[in-house]
C-alpha positions as CSV (number, residue, x, y, z in Angstrom):
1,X,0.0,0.0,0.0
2,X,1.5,3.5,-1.0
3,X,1.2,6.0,1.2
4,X,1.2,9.7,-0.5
5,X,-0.7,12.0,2.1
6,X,-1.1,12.4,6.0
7,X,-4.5,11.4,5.3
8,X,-3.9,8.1,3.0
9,X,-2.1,7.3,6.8
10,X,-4.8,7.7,8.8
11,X,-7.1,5.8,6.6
12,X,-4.4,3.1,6.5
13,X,-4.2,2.8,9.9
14,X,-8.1,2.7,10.0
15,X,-7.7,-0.1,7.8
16,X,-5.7,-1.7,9.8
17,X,-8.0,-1.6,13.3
18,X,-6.9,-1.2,17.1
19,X,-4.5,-3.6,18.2
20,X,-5.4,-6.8,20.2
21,X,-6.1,-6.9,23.9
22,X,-2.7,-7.2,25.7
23,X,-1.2,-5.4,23.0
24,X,0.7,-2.4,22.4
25,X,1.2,-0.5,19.4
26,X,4.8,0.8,18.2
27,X,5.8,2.3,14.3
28,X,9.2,2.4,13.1
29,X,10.4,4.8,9.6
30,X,12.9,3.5,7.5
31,X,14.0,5.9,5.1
32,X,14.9,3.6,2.5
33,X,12.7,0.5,1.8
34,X,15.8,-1.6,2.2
35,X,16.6,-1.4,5.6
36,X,16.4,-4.5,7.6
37,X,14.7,-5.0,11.3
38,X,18.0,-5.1,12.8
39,X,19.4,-3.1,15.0
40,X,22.9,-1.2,13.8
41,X,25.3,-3.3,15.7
42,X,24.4,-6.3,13.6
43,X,24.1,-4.4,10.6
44,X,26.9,-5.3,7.7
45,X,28.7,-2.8,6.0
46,X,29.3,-4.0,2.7
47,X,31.9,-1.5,1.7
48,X,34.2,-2.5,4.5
49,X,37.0,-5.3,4.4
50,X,35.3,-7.0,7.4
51,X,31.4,-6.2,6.8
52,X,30.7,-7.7,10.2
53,X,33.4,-5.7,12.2
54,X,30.9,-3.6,14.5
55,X,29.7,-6.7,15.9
56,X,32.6,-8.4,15.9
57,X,34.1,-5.4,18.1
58,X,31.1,-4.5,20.3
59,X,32.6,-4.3,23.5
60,X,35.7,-3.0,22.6
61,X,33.7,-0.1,21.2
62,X,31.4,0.3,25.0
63,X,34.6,0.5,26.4
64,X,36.3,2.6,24.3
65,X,33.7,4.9,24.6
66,X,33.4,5.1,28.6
67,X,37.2,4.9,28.7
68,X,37.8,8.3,26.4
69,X,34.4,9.5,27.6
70,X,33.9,9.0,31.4
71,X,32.4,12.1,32.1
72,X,29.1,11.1,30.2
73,X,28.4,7.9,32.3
74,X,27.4,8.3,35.6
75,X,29.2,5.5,37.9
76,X,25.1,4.6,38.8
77,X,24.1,4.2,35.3
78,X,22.6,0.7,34.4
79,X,24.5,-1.1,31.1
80,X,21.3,-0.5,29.6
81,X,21.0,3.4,30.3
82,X,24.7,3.6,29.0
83,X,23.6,1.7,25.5
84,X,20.8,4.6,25.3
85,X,23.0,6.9,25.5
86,X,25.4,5.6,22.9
87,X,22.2,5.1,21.1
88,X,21.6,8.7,21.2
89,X,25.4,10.0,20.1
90,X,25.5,7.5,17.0
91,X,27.6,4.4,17.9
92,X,26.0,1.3,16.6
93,X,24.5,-0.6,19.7
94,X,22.1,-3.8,20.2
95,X,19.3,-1.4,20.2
96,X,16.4,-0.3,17.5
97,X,14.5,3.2,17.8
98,X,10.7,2.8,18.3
99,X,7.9,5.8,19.0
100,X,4.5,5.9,19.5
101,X,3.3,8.1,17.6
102,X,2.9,7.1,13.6
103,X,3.5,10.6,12.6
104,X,7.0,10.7,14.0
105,X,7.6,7.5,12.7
106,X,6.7,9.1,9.2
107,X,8.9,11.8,9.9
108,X,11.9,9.6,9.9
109,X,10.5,7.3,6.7
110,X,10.4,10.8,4.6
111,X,13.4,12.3,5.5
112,X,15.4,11.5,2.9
113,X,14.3,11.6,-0.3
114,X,16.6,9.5,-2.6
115,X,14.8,6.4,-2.0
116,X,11.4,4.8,-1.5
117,X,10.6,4.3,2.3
118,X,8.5,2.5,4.7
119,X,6.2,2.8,7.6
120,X,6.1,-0.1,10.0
121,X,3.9,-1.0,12.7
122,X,4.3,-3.0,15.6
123,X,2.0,-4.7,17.6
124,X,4.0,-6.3,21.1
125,X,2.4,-8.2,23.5
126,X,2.2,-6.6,26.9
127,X,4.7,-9.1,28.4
128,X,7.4,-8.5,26.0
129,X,7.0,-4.6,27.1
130,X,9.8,-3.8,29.7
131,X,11.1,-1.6,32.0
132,X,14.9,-1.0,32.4
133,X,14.9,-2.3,35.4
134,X,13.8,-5.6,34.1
135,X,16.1,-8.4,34.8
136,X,15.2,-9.5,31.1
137,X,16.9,-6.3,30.2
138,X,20.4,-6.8,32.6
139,X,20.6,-10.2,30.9
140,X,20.3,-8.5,27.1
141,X,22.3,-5.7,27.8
142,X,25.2,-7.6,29.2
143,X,25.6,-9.9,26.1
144,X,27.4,-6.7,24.8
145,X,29.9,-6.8,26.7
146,X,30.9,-10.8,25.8
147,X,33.4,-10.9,23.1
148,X,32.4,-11.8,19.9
149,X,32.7,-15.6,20.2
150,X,30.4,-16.0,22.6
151,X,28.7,-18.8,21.7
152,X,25.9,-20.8,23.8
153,X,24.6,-23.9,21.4
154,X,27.5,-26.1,23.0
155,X,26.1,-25.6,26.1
156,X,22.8,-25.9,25.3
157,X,23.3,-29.4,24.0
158,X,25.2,-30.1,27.3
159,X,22.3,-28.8,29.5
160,X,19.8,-31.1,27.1
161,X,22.0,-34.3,27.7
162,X,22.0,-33.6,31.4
163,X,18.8,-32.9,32.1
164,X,17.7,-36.4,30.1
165,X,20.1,-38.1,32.1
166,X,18.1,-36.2,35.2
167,X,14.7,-36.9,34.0
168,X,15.6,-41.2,33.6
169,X,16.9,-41.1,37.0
170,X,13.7,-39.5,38.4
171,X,11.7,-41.7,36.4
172,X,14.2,-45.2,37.4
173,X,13.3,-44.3,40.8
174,X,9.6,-43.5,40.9
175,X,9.6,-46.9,39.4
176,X,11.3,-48.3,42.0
177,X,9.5,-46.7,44.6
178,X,6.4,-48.2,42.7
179,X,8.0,-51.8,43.3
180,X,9.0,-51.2,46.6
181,X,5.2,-50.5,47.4
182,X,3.6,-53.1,45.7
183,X,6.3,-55.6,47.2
184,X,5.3,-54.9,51.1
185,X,3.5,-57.6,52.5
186,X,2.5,-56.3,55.1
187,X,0.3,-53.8,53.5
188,X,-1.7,-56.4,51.9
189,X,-4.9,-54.3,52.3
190,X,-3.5,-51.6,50.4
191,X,-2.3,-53.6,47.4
192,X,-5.8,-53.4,45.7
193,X,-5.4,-49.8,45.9
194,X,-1.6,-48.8,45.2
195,X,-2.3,-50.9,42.1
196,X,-5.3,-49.1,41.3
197,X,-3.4,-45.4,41.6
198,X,-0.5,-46.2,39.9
199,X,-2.3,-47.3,36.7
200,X,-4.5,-44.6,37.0
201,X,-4.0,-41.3,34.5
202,X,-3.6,-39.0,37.9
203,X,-0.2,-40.6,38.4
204,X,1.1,-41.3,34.9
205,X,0.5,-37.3,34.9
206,X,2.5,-37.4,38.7
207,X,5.0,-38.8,37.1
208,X,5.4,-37.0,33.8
209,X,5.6,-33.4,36.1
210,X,8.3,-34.8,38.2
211,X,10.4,-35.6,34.5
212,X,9.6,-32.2,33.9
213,X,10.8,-30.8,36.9
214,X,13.5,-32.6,36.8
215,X,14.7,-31.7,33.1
216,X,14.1,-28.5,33.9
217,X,16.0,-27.6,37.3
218,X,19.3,-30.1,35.3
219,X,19.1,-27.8,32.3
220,X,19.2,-24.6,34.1
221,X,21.9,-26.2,36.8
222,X,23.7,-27.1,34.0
223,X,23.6,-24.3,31.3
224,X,24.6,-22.1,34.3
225,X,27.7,-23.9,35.3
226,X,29.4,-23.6,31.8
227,X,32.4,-21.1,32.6
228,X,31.3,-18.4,29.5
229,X,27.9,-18.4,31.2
230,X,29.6,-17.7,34.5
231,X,31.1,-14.3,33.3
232,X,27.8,-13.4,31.7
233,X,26.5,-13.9,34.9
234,X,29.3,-11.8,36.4
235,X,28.8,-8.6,34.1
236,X,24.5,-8.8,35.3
237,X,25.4,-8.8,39.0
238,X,28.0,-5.9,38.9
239,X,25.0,-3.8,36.8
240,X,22.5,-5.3,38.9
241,X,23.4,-7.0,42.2
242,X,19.8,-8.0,43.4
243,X,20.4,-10.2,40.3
244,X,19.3,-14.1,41.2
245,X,22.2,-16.0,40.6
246,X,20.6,-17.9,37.6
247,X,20.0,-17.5,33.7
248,X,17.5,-18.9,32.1
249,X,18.9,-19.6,28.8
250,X,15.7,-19.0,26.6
251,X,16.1,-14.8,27.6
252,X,19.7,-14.8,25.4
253,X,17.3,-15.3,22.4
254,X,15.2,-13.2,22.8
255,X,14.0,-9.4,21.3
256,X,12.4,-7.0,24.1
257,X,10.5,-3.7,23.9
258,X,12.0,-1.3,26.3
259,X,10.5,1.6,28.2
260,X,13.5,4.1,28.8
261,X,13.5,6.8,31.3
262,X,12.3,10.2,30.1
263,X,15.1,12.1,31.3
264,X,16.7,12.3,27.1
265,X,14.8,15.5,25.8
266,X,15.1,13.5,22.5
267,X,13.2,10.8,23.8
268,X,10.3,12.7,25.4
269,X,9.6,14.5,21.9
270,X,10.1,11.1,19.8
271,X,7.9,9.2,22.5
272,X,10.7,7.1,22.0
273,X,11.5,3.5,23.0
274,X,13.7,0.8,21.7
275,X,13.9,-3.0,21.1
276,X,16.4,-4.5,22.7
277,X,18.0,-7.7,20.8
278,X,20.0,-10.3,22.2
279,X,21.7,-13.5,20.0
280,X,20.7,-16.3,18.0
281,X,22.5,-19.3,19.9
282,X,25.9,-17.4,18.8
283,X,26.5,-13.4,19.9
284,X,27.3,-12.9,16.1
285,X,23.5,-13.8,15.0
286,X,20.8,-11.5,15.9
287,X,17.7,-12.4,17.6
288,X,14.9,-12.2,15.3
289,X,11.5,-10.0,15.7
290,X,8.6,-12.4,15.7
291,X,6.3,-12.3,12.3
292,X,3.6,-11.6,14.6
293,X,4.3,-8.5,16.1
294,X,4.6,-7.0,12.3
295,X,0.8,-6.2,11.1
296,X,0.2,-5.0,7.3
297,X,-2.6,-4.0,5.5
298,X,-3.7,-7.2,3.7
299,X,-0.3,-8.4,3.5
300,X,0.9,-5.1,2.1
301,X,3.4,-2.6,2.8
302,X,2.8,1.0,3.9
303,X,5.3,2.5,1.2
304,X,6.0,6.1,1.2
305,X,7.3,6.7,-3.0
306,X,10.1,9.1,-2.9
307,X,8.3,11.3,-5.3
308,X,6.1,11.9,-2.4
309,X,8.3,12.6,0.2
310,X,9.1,16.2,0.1
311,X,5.0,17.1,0.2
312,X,4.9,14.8,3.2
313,X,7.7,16.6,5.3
314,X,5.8,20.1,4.8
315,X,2.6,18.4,5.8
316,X,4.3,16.9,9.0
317,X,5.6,20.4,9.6
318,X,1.9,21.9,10.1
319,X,1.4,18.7,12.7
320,X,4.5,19.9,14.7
321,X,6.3,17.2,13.7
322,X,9.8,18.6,12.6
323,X,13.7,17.8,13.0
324,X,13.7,21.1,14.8
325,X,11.5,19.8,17.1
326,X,12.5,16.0,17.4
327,X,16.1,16.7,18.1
328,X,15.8,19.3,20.5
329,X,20.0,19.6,21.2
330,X,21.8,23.0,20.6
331,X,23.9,21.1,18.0
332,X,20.5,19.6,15.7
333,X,19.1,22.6,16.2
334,X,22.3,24.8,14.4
335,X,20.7,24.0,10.5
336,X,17.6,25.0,11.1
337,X,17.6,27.8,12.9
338,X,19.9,29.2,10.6
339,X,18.2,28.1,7.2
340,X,15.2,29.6,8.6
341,X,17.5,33.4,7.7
342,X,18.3,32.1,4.5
């Protein structure tokens, strides 16, 4: 669907109907239709000798920054407030811009004009909405500083292996619990029954929760032992030290949207918040957005034309919606105020 007017947006939108119950509703602007769902860390620049070198380097380039630029960390920020802020000075981070207002999200798809853009909206469950505080978000935000071979499918086959080995011996031993039972003689009233339960569904079920259990509490045990996953588990507690002192493997994979603080003027006027994306069983791949968070107009598009774009940023301009007024800093604000003379 092309969109070629404010208005063909709204209609669009209308089109498209309130999001579900439990859901929230996010856009994103790419300026050119190109642009992938990723954030810029994992981005690869195909003009460079090593296309993958941001990621490659990512915590040599956190560092590097707070080494040469103490002064604009506070010793109290989070990892997660120190990636915003990185964010918000250009270095490539694990983190993708959101708003939540579709105009702004226009603003960004128009602002260039040599290509065709695209508006995207975003649907996210409620419970994949976090605050930085989250322990979700101490887990993501520390994968940045692991160095770029971190790699966790090793140990996720070691945790599987385990926790099978775990769930036989909890089953080998229900069953000879079962035996021992049946085997008393001197509980010959209670054969009848204790025959009667342990065929019956409620304990096959019993049992199967127990293997559960039990696979469960080896994998976790086990993942979290592995000496990588140690250090991980290091870098969370120093950010956060009210940290539990275990990982659930299943959070490294995963993409979360992130409520920042509104103490960023930038933020406040983009009603601005970010995904925040952790790995794909290696630090190297990125987590991936799930197809269902991505809605579309009958399976289409929005696509803002680039013939279109220049009438789009005047008509964004009579809504408020401006760089002058999205990027409120002295610096952004030079060009404008000055062309304004012209």
């Amino acid at each position: 669907m092309e969109i070629t007017t404010i208005t063909e947006l709204f209609g669009a939108l209308k089109e498209l109907g309130e999001p579900e119950h439990g859901h929230t509703r996010f856009f994103r602007g790419h300026s050119r239709i190109s642009y992938e769902l990723k954030p810029s860390i994992y981005r690869l620049k195909s003009e460079e000798r090593d296309p993958s070198y941001l990621i490659k380097n990512e915590e040599k380039i956190i560092q590097d920054a707070i080494t040469n630029c103490p002064d604009s960390f506070s010793p109290n920020d989070a990892l997660f407030e120190k990636l915003v802020r990185l964010q918000h000075y250009g270095y490539a981070t694990r983190l993708l811009d959101l708003t939540a207002n579709a105009l702004v999200a226009l603003y960004f798809a128009v602002e260039k004009a040599d290509e065709d853009g695209e508006l995207i909206v975003l649907d996210i469950p409620d419970t994949e909405i976090k605050y930085d505080d989250s322990d979700v978000v101490a887990v993501l935000s520390a994968i940045s500083l692991r160095n770029s071979g971190f790699d966790i499918e090793g140990y996720l086959k070691s945790a599987r292996d385990e926790s099978k080995i775990a769930a036989d011996i909890y089953s080998h031993e229900q069953e000879e619990k079962k035996k021992r039972m049946l085997e008393d003689t001197e509980r010959e009233f209670m054969r009848d029954v204790d025959k009667n339960y342990f065929n019956s569904e409620i304990y096959k079920q019993s049992i199967e929760t127990g293997e559960r259990q039990a696979f469960h509490k080896a994998y976790i045990e086990t993942f979290n032992k592995q000496e990588e996953v140690r250090r991980l588990l290091h870098d969370i507690r120093h950010d956060k030290p009210s940290f539990a002192p275990i990982i659930n493997p299943n959070d490294l994979n995963r993409v979360v949207c992130v409520r920042a603080k509104l103490n960023n003027p930038r933020i406040i006027r983009q009603q601005g918040c970010f995904l925040l994306f952790g790995m794909n069983g290696k630090k190297q791949n990125c987590a991936e957005i799930k197809e269902t968070w991505i809605r579309s107009c009958n399976d289409n598009k929005l696509i803002i034309k680039k013939e279109f774009k220049n009438e789009i940023l005047k008509e964004l301009k009579s809504f408020g919606i401006s760089r002058q007024n999205l990027f409120p800093e002295l610096d952004a604000q030079a060009k404008d105020i000055m062309d304004k003379y012209r």
